[in-house]
C-alpha positions as a printed Julia matrix, in Angstrom:
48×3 Matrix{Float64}:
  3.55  -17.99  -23.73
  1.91  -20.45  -21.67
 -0.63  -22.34  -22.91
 -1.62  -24.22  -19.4
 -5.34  -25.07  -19.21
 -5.66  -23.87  -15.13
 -3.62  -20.33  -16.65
 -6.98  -18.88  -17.1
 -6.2   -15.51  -15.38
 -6.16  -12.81  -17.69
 -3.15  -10.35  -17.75
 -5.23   -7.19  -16.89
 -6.82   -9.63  -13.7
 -2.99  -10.0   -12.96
 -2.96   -6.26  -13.34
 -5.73   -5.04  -11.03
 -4.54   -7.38   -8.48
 -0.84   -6.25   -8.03
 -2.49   -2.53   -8.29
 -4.82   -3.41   -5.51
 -2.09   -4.77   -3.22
  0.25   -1.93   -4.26
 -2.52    0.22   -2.89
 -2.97   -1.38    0.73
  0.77   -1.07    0.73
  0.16    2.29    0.25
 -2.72    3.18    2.8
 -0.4     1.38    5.44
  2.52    3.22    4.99
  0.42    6.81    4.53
 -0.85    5.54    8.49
  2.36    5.54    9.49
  3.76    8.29    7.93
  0.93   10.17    9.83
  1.71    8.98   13.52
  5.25    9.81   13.03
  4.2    13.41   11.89
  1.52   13.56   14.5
  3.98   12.69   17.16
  6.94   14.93   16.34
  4.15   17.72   16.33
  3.03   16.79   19.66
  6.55   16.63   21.21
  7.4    19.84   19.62
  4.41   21.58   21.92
  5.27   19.97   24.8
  9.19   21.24   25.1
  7.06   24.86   24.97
């Protein structure tokens, strides 16, 4: 363990914070997904 005096982050801090970025990585990549499905959809009505 580290016993550092400026290691004052908790582990559950440590926690919430790679959970938060996980979940902006998330959000991004749902935006995505979305165009490309929104754009295959839309080319698919235009060959009709």
């Amino acid at each position: 363990m580290n016993n550092e005096p400026h290691d004052t982050e908790t582990r559950q801090e440590r926690r919430e914070k790679k959970l938060q970025k996980k979940r902006q990585r998330m959000q991004q990549h749902g935006k995505s997904l979305a165009r490309i499905y929104m754009d295959a959809v839309m080319k698919r009505l235009k060959k009709k």
